[in-house]
C-alpha positions as CSV (number, residue, x, y, z in Angstrom):
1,X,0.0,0.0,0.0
2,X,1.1,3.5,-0.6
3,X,1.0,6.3,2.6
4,X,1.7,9.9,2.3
5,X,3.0,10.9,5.9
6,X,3.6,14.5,6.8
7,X,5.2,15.5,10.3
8,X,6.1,18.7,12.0
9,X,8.4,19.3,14.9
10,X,8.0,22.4,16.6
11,X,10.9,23.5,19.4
12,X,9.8,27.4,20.8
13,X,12.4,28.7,23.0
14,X,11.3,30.8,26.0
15,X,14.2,33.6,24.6
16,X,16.7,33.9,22.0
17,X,19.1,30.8,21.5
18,X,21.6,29.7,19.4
19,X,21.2,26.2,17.6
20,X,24.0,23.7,18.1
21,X,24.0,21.1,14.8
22,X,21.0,19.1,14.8
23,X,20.7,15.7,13.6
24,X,17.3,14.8,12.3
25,X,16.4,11.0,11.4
26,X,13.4,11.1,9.6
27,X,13.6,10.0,6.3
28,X,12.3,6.1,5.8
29,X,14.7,3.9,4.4
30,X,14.4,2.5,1.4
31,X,14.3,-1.7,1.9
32,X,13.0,-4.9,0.6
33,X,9.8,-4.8,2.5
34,X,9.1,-0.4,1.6
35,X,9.7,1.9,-1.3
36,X,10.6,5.6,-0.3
37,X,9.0,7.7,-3.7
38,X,9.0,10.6,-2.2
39,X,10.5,12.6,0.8
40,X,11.4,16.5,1.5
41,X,12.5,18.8,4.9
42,X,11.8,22.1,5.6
43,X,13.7,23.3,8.3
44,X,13.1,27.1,10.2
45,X,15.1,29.2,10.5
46,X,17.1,28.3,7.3
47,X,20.0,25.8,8.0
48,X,23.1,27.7,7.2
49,X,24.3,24.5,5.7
50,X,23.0,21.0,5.7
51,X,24.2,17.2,5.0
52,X,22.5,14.0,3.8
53,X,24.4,10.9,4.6
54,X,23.9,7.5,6.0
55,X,25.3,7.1,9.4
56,X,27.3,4.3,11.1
57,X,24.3,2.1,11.2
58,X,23.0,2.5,7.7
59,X,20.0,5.3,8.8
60,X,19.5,7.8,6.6
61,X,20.3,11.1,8.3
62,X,20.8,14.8,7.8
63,X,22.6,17.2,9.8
64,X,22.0,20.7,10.0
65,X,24.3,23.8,11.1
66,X,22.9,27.2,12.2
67,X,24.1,30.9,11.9
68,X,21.7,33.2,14.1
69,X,19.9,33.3,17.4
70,X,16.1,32.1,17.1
71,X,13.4,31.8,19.4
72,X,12.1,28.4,17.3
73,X,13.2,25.5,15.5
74,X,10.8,24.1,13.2
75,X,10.9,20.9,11.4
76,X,8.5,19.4,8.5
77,X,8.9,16.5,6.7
78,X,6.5,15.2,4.2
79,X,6.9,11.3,2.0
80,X,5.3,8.9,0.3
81,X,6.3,5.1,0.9
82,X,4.7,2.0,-0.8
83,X,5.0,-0.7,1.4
84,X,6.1,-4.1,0.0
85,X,5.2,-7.2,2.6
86,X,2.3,-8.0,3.0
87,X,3.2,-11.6,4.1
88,X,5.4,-11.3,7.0
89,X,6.0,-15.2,6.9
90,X,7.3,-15.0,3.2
91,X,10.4,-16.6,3.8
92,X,11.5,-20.6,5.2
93,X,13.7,-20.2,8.6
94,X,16.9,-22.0,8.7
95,X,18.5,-23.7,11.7
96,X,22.0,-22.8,12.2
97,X,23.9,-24.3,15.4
98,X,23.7,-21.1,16.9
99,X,20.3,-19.3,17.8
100,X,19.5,-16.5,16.0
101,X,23.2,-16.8,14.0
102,X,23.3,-16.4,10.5
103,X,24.4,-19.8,8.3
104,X,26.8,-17.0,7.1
105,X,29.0,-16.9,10.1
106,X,30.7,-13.7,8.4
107,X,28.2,-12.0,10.2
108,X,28.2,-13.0,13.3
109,X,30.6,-10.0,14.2
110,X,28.5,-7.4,12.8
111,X,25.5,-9.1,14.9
112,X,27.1,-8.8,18.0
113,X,25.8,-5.3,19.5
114,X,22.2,-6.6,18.8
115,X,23.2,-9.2,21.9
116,X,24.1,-6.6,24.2
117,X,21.6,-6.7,27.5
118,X,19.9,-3.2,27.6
119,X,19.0,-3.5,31.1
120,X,21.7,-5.2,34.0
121,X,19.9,-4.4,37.5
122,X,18.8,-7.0,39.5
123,X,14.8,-6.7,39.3
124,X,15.0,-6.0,35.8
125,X,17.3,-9.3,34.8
126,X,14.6,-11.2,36.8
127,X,12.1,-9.6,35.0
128,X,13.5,-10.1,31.7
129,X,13.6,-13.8,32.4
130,X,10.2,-14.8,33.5
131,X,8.6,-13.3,30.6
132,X,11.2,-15.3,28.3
133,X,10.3,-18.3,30.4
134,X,6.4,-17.6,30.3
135,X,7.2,-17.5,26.4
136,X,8.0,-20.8,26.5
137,X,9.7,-23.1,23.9
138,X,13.3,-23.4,22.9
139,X,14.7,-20.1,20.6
140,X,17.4,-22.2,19.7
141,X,15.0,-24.6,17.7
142,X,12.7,-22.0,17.0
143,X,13.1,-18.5,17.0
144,X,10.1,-17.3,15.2
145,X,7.9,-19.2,17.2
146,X,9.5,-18.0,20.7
147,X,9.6,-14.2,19.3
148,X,5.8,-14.3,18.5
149,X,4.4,-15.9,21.4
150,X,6.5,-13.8,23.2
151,X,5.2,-10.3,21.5
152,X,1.7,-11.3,21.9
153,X,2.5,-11.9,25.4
154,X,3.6,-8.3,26.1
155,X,0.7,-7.4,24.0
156,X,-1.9,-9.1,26.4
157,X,0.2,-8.4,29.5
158,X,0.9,-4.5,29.2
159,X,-1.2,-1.6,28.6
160,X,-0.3,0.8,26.2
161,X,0.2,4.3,27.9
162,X,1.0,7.8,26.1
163,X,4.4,8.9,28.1
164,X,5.7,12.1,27.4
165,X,8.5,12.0,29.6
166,X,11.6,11.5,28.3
167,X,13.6,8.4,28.4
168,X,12.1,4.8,29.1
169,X,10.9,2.6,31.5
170,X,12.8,-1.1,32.7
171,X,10.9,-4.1,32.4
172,X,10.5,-4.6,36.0
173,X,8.9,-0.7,36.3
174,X,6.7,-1.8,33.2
175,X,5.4,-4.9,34.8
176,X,4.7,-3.2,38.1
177,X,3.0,-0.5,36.4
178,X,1.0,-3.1,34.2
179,X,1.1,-0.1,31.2
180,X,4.0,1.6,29.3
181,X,4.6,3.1,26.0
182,X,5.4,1.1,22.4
183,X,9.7,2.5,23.0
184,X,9.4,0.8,26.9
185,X,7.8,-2.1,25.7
186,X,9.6,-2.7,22.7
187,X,13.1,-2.6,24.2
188,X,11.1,-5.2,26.8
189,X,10.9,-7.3,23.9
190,X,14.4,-6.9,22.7
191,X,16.0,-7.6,26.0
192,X,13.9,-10.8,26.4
193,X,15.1,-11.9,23.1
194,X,19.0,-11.5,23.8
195,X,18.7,-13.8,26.5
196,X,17.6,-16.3,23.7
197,X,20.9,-15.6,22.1
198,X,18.1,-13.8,19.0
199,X,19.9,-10.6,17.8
200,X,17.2,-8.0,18.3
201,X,17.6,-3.9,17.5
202,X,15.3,-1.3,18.0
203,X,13.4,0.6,15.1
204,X,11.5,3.9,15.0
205,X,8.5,4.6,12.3
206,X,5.3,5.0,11.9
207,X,2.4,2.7,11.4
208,X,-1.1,3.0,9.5
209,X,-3.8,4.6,11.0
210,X,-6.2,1.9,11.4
211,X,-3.8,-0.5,13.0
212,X,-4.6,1.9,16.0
213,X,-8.0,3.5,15.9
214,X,-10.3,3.5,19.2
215,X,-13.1,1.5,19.6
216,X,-15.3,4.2,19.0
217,X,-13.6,4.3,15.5
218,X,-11.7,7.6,16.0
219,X,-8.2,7.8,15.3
220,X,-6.1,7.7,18.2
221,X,-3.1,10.6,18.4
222,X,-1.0,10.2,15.6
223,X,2.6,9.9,17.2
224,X,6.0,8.2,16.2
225,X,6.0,4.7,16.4
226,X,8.4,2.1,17.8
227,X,8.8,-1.6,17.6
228,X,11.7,-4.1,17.6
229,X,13.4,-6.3,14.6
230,X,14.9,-9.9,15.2
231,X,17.4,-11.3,13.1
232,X,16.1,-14.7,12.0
233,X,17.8,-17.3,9.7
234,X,16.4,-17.4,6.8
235,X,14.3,-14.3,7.0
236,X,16.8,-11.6,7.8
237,X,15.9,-8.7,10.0
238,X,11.9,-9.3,10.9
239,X,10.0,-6.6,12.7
240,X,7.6,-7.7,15.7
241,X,5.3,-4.9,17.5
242,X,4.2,-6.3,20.8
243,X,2.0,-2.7,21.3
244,X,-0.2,-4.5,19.0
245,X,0.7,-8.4,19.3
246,X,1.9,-8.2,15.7
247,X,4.5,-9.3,13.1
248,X,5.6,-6.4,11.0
249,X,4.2,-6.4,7.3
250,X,2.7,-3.4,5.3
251,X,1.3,-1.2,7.5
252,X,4.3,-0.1,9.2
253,X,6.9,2.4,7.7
254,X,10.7,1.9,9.1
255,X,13.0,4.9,9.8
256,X,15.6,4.0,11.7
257,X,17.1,0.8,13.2
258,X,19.5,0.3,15.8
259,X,20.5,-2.1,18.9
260,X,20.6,0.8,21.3
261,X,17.2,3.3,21.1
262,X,18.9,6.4,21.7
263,X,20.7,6.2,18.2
264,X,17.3,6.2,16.2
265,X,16.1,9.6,18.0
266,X,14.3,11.7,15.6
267,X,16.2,15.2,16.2
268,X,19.0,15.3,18.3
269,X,20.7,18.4,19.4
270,X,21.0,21.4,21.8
271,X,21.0,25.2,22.5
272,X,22.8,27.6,23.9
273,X,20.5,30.8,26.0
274,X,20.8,32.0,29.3
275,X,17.8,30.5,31.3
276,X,16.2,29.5,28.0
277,X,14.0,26.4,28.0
278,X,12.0,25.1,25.4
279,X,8.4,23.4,24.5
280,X,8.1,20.8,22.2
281,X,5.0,20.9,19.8
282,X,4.6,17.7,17.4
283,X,1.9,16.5,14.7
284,X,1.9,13.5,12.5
285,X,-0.3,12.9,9.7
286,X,-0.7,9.4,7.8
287,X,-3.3,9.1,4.7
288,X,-3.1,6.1,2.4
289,X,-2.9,6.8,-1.4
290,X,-4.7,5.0,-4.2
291,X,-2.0,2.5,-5.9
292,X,0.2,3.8,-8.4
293,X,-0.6,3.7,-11.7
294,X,1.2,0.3,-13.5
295,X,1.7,-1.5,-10.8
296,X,0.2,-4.8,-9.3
297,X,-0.5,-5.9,-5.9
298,X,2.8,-5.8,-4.0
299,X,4.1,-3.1,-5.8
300,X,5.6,-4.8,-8.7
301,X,5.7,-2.5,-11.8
302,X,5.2,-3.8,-15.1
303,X,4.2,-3.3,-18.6
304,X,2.6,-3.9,-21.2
């Protein structure tokens, strides 16, 4: 299917500041499973100068540099993406002797921060492992099977909650609080994979509209979305949402991917002002698009 997504970040400054270089990750990637037709950013005031590069993970990013003092930063993106997989099963899983290791042991180094434990206190390491328990199974034998019970576990055990505090929760704060948001409970899910030897990274994007629409039938607020992608054999990177108990097909759009959340922030940066602070405004819109013309279901184009 094809979305047209439009977001707007709005910083205002309680006084004049002066913009450090920002780093804004917002453009989709471009993958087998979504197509990236269109994309542009607006930024205000004017970037004195501005880059487009991929960074040490592969995300698409730009960075901006600023000349004068300004009492806002504003930042609008708008793209199209056709989404590709509409079958998230579409490939066969492979058994390698390691869980979660490529046949391709090449890989295995560049695999290795996806391992990394996110959360090493006490409560939360006990946590971590009664959920992968109360998943049940063996990874090693079957590591698609352990990482979907296991999402729609979270999905059944955890409320989603709107945070708008910064930072995240642990998972022994999100089961005592019985509710967190998608970033808490998606790094939940990633840390209970890793202890199943299942590489597992952290993505930011944005989902369709009805995947999460209230029961009344009114869209829910439109936000940023996060989920989590495990490496299986056989089927590469695979993205599970355990907000909604669901593997990852067409109707979520990727931005950025990597093993620690803080690295696929949306804008990063700071400011310089004495006693300034500043209020962060956001919107996100998502519409889907007819099909393009000449193409067939999946997105294939052809001819005639």
């Amino acid at each position: 299917m094809r979305l047209a997504i439009e977001h707007r970040t709005v910083y205002r400054f309680s006084g004049p500041v002066f913009l450090e270089p920002h780093t804004v990750r917002l453009t989709p990637r471009g993958d087998p499973a979504q197509r990236l037709e269109a994309f542009s950013l607006g930024v205000l005031p004017a970037a004195q100068a501005m880059s487009h590069h991929l960074d040490a993970l592969g995300n698409a990013v730009h960075r901006c540099w600023f000349l004068d003092m300004t009492a806002m930063l504003e930042i609008h993106t708008t793209c199209v993406v056709e989404t590709l997989r509409a079958n998230p099963f579409d490939f066969l899983p492979e058994s390698p002797d390691q869980p979660g290791q490529p046949a391709d042991s090449s890989a295995t180094q560049a695999l290795a921060p996806a391992l990394v434990r996110a959360f090493r206190e006490p409560e939360d390491v006990a946590a971590v492992s009664m959920l992968a328990r109360e998943a049940g199974g063996q990874a090693a034998q079957d590591a698609l099977g352990f990482c979907t019970r296991l999402c729609g576990l979270l999905h059944q055990r955890i409320e989603t909650v709107t945070r708008r505090e910064s930072g995240v929760l642990g998972p022994a704060a999100v089961l005592a609080a019985g509710g967190a948001a998608c970033r808490d409970m998606a790094l939940v899910f990633m840390d209970c994979c890793r202890t199943q030897g299942l590489p597992a990274r952290f993505v930011s994007g944005y989902q369709h509209p009805a995947i999460d629409t209230d029961a009344d039938g009114a869209d829910s607020e439109r936000d940023l979305h996060a989920w989590a992608e495990v490496y299986v054999p056989g089927g590469g990177w695979r993205g599970f949402d355990p907000t909604h108990g669901l593997l990852v097909a067409d109707r979520h759009v990727a931005v950025a991917a990597a093993p620690c959340w803080e690295d696929t922030m949306p804008v990063t940066g700071s400011f310089r002002g004495t006693g300034a602070a500043a209020v962060l405004e956001h919107a996100v819109e998502i519409r889907e698009l007819e099909p393009a013309a000449g193409t067939e279901p999946g997105g294939t184009l052809f001819t005639r």
